[in-house]
C-alpha positions as CSV (number, residue, x, y, z in Angstrom):
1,X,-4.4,-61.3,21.5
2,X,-3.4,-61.2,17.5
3,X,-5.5,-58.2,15.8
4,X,-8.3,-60.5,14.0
5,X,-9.3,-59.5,10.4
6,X,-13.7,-59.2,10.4
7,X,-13.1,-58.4,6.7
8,X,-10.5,-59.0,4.1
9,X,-9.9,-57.2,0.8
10,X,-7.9,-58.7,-2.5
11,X,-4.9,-60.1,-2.4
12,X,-1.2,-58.7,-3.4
13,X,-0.7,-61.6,-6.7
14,X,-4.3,-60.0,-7.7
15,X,-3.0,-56.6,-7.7
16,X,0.2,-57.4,-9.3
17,X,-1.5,-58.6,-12.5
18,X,-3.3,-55.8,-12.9
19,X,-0.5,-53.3,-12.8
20,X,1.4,-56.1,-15.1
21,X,-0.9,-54.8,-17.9
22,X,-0.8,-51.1,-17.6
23,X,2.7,-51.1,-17.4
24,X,3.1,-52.4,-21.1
25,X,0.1,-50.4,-22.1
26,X,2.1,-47.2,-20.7
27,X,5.4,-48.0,-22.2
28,X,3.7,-48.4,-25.9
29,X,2.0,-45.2,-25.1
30,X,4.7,-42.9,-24.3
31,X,7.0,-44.7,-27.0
32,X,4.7,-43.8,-29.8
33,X,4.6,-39.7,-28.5
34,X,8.3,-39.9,-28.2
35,X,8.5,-41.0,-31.8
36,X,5.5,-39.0,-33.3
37,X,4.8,-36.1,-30.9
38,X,1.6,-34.0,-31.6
39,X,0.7,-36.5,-33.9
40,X,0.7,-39.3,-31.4
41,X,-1.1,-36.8,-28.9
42,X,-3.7,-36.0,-31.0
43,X,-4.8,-40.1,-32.0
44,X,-4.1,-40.8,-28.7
45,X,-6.5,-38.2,-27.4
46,X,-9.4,-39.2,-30.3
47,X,-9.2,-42.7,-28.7
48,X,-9.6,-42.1,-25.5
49,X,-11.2,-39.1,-24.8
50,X,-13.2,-38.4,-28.4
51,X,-11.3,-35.0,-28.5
52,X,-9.2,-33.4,-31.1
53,X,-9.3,-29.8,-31.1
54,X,-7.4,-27.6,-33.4
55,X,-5.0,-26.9,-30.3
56,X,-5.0,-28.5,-26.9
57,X,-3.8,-25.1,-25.0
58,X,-6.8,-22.8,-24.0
59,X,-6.7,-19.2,-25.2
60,X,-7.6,-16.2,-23.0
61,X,-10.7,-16.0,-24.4
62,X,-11.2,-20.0,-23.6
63,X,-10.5,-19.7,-20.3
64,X,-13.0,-16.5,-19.8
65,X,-15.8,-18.6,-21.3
66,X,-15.4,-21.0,-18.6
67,X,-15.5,-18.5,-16.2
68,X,-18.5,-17.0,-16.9
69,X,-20.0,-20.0,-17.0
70,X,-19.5,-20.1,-13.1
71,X,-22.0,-18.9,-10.5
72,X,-20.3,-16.0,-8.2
73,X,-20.5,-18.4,-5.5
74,X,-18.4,-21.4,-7.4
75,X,-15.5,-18.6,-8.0
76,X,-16.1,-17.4,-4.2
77,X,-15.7,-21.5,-2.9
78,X,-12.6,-21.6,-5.5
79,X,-10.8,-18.9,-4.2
80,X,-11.3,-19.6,-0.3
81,X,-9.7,-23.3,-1.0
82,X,-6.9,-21.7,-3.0
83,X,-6.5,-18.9,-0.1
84,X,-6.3,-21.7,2.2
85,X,-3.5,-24.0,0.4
86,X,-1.6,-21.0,0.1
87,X,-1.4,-19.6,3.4
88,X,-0.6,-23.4,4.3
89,X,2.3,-23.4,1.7
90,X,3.3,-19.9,2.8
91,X,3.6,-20.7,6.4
92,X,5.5,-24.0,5.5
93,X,7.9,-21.8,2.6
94,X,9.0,-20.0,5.6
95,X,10.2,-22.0,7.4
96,X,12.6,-23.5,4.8
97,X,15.9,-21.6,4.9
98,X,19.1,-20.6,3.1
99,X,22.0,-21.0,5.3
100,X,25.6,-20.3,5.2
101,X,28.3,-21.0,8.0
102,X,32.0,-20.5,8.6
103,X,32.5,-24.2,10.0
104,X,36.2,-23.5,10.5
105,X,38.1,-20.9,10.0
106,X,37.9,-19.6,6.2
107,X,35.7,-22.2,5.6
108,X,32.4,-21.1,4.1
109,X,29.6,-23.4,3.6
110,X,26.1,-23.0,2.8
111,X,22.8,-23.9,0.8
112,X,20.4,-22.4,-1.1
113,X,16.6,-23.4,-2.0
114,X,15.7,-22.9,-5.5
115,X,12.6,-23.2,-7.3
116,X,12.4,-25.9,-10.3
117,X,11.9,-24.0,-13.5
118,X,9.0,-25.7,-15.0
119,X,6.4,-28.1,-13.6
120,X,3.7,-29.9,-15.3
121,X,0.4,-29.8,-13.1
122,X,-2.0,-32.9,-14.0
123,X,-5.7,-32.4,-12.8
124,X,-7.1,-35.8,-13.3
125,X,-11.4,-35.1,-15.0
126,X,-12.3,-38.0,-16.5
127,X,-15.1,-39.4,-13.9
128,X,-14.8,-36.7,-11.3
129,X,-13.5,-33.4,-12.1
130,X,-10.7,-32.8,-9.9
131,X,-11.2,-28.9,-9.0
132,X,-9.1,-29.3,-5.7
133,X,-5.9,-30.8,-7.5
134,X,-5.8,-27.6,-9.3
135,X,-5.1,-26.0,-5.4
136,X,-2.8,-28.4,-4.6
137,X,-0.5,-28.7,-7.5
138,X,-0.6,-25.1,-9.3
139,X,-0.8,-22.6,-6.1
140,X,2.1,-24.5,-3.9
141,X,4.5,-24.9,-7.0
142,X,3.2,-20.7,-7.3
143,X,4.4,-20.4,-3.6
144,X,7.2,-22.4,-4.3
145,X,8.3,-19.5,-7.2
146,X,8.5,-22.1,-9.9
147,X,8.1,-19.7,-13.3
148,X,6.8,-21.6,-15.8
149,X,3.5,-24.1,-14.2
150,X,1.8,-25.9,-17.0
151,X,-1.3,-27.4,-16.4
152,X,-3.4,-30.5,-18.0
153,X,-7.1,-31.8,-17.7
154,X,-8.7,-34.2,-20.2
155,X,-12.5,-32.9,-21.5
156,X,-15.3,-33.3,-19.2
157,X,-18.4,-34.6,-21.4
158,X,-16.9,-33.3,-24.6
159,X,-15.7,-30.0,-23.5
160,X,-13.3,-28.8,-21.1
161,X,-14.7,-28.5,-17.5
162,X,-15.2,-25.0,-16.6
163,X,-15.1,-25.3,-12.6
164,X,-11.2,-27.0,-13.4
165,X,-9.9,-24.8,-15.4
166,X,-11.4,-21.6,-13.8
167,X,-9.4,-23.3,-10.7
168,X,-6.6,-23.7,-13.3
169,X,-6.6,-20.1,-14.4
170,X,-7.4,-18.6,-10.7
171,X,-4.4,-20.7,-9.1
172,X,-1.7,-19.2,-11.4
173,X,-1.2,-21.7,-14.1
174,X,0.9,-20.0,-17.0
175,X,-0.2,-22.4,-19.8
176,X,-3.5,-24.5,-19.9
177,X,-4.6,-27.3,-22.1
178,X,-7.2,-29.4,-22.4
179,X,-6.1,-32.7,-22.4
180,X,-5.8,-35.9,-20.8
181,X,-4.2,-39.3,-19.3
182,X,-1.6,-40.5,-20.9
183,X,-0.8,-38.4,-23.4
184,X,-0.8,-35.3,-21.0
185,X,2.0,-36.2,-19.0
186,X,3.6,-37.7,-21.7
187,X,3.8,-34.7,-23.4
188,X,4.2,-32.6,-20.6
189,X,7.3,-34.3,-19.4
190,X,8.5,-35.5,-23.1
191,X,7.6,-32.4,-25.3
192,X,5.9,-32.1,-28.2
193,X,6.1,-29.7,-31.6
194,X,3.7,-27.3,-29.5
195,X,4.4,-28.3,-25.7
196,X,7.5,-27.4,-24.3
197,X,8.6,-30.1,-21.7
198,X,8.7,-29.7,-17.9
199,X,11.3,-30.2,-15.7
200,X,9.1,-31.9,-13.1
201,X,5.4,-33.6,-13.1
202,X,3.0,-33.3,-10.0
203,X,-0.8,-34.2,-9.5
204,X,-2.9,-37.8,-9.3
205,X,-4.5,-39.3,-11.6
206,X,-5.4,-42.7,-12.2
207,X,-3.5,-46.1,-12.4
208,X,-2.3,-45.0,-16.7
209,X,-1.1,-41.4,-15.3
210,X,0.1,-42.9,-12.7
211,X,2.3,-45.6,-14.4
212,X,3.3,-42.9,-16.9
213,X,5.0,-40.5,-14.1
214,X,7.3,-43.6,-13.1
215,X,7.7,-44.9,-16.4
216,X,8.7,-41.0,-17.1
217,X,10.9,-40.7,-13.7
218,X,14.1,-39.6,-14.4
219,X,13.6,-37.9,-17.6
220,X,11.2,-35.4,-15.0
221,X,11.0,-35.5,-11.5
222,X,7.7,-36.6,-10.1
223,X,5.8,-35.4,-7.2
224,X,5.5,-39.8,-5.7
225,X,4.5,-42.5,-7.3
226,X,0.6,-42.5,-6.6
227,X,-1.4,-45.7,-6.6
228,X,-5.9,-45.9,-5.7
229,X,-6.7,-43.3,-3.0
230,X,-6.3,-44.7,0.8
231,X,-7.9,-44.4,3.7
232,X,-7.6,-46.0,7.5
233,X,-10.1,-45.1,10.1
234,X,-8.8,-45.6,14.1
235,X,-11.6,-45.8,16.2
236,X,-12.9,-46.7,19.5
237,X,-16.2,-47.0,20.7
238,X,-16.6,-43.0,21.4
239,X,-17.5,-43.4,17.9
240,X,-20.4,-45.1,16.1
241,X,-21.0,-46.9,13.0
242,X,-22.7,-44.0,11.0
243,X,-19.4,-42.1,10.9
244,X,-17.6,-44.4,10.6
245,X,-19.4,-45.6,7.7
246,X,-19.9,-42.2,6.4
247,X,-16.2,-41.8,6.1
248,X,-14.9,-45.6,4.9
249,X,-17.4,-44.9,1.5
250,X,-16.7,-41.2,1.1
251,X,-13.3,-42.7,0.5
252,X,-14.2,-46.0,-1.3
253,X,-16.4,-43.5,-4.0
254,X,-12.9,-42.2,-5.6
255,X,-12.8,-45.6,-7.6
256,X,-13.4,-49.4,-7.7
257,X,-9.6,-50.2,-6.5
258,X,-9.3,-48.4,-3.5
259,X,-8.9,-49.3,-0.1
260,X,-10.8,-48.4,2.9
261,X,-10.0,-49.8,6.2
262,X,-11.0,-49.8,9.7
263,X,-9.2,-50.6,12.7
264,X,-10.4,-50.9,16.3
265,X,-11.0,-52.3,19.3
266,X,-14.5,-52.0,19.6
267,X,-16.3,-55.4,18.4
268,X,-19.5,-53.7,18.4
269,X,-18.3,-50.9,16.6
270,X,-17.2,-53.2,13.7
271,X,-20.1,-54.8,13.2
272,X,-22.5,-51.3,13.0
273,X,-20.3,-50.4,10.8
274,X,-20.6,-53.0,8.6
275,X,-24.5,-52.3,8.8
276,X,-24.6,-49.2,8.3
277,X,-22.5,-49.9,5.2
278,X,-24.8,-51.9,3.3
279,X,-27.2,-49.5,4.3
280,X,-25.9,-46.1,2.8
281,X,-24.7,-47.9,-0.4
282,X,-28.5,-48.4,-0.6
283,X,-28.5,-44.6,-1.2
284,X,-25.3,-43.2,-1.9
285,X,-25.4,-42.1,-5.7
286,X,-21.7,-43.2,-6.1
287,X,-22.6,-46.8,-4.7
288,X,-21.6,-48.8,-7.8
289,X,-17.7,-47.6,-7.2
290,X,-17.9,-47.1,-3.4
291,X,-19.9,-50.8,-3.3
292,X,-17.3,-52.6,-5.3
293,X,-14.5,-50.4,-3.6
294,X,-15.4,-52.2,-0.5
295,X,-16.1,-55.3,-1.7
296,X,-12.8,-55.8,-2.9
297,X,-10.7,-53.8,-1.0
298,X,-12.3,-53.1,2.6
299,X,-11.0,-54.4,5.7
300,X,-12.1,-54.2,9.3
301,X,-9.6,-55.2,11.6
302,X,-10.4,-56.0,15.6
303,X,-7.4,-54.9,18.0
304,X,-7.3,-55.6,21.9
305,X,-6.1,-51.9,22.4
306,X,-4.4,-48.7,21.4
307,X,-1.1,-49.7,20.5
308,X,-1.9,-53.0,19.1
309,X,-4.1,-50.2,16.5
310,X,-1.0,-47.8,16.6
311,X,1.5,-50.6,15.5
312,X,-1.4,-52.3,12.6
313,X,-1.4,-48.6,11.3
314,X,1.9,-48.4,10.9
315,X,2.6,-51.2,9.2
316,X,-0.9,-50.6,7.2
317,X,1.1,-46.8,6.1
318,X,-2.2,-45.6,4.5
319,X,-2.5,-42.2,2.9
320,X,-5.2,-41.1,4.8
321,X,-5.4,-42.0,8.6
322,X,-8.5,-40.6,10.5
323,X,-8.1,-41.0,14.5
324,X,-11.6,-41.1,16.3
325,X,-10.4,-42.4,19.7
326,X,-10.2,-40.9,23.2
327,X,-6.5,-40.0,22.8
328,X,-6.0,-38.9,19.5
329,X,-3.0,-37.2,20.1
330,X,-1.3,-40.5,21.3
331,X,-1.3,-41.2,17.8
332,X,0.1,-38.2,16.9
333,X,2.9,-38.5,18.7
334,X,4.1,-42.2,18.3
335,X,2.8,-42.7,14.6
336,X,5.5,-43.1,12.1
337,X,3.6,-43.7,8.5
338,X,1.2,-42.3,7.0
339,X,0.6,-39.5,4.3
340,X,-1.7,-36.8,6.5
341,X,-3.4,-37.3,10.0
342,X,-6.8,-36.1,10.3
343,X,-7.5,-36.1,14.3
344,X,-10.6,-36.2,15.5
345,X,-14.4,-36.5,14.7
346,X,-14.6,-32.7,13.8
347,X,-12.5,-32.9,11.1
348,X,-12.1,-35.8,8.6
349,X,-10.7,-36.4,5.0
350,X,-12.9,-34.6,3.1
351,X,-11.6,-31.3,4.5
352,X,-8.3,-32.2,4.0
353,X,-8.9,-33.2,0.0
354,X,-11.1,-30.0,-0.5
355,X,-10.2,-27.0,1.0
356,X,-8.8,-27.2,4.9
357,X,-5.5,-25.8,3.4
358,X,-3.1,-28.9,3.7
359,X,-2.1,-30.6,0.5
360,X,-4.2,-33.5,-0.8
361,X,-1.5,-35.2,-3.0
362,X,0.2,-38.0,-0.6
363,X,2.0,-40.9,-0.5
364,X,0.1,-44.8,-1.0
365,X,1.3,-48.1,-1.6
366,X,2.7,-48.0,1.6
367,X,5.1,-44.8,0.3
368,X,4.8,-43.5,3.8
369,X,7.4,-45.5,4.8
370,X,9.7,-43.3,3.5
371,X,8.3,-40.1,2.3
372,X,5.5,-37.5,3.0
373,X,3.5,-36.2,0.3
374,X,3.3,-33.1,-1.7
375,X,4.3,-29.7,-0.7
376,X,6.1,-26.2,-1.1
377,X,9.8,-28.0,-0.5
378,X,9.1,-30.6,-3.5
379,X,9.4,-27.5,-5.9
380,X,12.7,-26.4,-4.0
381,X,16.4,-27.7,-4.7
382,X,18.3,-27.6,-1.7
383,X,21.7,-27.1,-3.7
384,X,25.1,-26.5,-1.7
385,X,28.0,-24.3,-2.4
386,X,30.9,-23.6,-0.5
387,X,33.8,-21.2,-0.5
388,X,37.3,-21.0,1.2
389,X,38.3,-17.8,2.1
390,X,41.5,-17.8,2.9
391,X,45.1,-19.3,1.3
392,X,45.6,-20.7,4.9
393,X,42.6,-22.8,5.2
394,X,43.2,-24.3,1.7
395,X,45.9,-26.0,2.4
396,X,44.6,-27.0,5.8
397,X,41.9,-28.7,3.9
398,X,44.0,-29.6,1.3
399,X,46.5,-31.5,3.2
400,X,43.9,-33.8,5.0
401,X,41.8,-34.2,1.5
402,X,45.7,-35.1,-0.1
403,X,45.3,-38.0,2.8
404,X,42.2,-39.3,2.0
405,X,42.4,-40.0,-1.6
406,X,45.9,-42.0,-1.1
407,X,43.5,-44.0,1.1
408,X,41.2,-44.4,-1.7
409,X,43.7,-44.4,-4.6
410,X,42.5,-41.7,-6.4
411,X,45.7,-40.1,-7.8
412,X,44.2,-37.2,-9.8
413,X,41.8,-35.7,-6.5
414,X,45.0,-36.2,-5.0
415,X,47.0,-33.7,-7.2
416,X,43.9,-31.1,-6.7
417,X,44.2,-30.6,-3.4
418,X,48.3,-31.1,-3.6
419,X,48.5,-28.1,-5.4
420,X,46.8,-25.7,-3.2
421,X,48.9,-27.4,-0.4
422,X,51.9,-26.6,-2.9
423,X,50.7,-22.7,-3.7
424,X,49.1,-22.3,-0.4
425,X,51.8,-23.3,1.6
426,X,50.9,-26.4,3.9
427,X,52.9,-26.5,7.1
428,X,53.2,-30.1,6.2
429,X,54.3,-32.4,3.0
430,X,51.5,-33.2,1.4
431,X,50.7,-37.2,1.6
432,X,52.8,-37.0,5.7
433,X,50.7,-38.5,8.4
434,X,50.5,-35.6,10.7
């Protein structure tokens, strides 16, 4: 048996022409702040987001305004979320080493992990505000020891939102400004008369921000290129359609382009599902984006059995993969792509976007072929160094190197290492096949 598609979602030519257009939209964009800088910003900013304060960066007193507009409780939820990340990031910090090794005699070789200097943080805020990519971003680059983390968020109905930049502020962000899509990471990455640029950007945002980051790869580094939020549900039929409805649209609500997909080999289980859709977008207060979210983009795929689901998922390499079955743990152990496994009915997505502790920002656009998503080790360098110790074991070294580069014809690494050989004292003529 083939796995047999219940629902469909839009095609790959229909999703190519959109990204056709933002992609020339972006590149005009970011050309215009290169050439104009806080000038550009600021029109740019009046555009789109009807905001042009007298300076984008917050001020102390700024960012205690916000606070205090906070109930004890919101700073209370804020810092258990941010307590959480960071032990996460901690724990995983720890377990990245330095190393150094004598691999042969004199021969000292190692590698150290050092933090990036400066990072740009983007918190998306235009529909939602984005209080949880303020964890994600600012505390794990914190744990990471990057110095300088500056941080972005466009205004939130005229202002800037209090909840994100309180997170902002309580994470460990060392500038904060008030601005958003485009010309934030623009000008976080580019610089500007008043922003000094970053060495690397980090955070979502949507399909501008994230056409900006690769447009702007290379200049900075970039967390991943980041296309609509994912999710893939596994299920079987120790599950019912009220979950698995429940978690398909609390997915599908982050915006009208992205996907939410079920897979499994319970027929009956598709088909509630499908019901019970249609029945909470009758009262979900985020059903316009959720409903056209699964309109367009929502599958339900029918499998005969566990790894018929196991090999669809992997070729499906969603950023989120929830596994409702009786074994989720066989998924664990054989599943090769996907951003972050949430196992089990007790947990779900949610947790993992909010405040569980493990990072939300992961790969999509089937990204998990090849790479995870964010962490602590995307702020590190792993740089080498080596050192010989010893006259002896220079010209060892130098009389195989010598070798090599005849091979290759590279005359001039072949006079580096035929000098030590020379000064060193090989015990043979450098070039001799030993």
């Amino acid at each position: 048996m083939m796995a047999a598609f219940l629902k469909t979602g839009s095609t790959d030519a229909e999703k190519n022409e959109d990204n056709n257009s933002i992609k020339s939209a972006v590149e005009a964009t970011l050309s215009e702040i290169e050439k104009h800088g806080d000038a550009a910003v600021i029109e740019l900013s009046k555009k789109f987001d009807n905001w042009a304060p007298e300076t984008f960066r917050l001020s102390q007193q700024d960012i205690d305004s916000c606070l205090k507009e906070l109930t004890e409780e919101n700073i209370k939820d804020i810092k258990f979320a941010q307590a959480q990340v960071r032990n996460f990031a901690e724990l995983q910090r720890t377990a990245i080493t330095d190393i150094e090794v004598e691999t042969l005699p004199g021969v000292i070789l190692g590698h150290k992990n050092i933090p990036i200097n400066s990072v740009g943080c983007y918190v998306p805020g235009g529909k939602y505000p984005m209080v949880a990519s303020a964890h994600m971003s600012i505390v794990t680059a914190g744990v990471a020891g990057v110095k300088r983390i500056i941080a972005a968020s466009p205004p939130f109905q005229g202002k800037p939102n209090p909840a994100v930049i309180a997170a902002m502020h309580l994470a460990g962000a060392t500038e904060i400004y008030c601005l958003g899509g485009i010309q934030a990471v623009g000008a976080m990455a580019l610089g500007t008369e008043t922003i000094q640029s970053v060495d690397m950007l980090v955070g979502p945002g949507n399909a501008f921000v994230a056409e900006a980051k690769r447009q702007l790869y290379g200049r900075v580094g970039i967390d991943l290129f980041a296309g609509p939020t994912e999710t893939l549900l596994i299920a079987d039929d120790t599950v019912d359609g009220e979950m698995c409805a429940t978690d398909l649209l609390g997915q599908a609500e982050h915006g009208p382009t992205s996907p939410a997909i079920l897979v499994t080999t319970s027929e009956k289980l598709a088909r509630d599902t499908m019901t019970e859709i249609e029945r909470q977008l009758d009262i979900l207060s985020t059903a316009p984006i959720a409903r056209k979210a699964w309109q367009d983009h929502g599958q339900i795929i029918l499998c005969e059995n566990d790894e018929e689901m196991l090999k669809v998922a992997d070729e499906i390499a969603s950023e989120h993969v929830q596994v409702m079955t009786r074994n989720p743990d066989y998924f664990l152990e054989n599943m090769t792509n996907y951003g972050a496994l949430f196992l089990g009915p007790e947990t779900n997505v949610s947790y993992g976007d909010k405040v569980i502790g493990t990072n939300h920002t992961l790969p999509t656009k089937k990204a998990a072929r090849y790479t995870g998503g964010l962490w602590v080790g995307k702020f590190l360098k792993t740089c080498t160094y080596q050192r010989i110790q010893t006259p002896e074991a220079s010209a060892m070294i130098g009389e195989y190197c010598s070798r090599l580069c005849e091979i290759e014809g590279f005359a001039g690494h072949k006079e580096q290492a035929d000098l030590r050989v020379r000064r060193y004292g090989g015990s043979n003529v450098a070039g001799k096949s030993t």
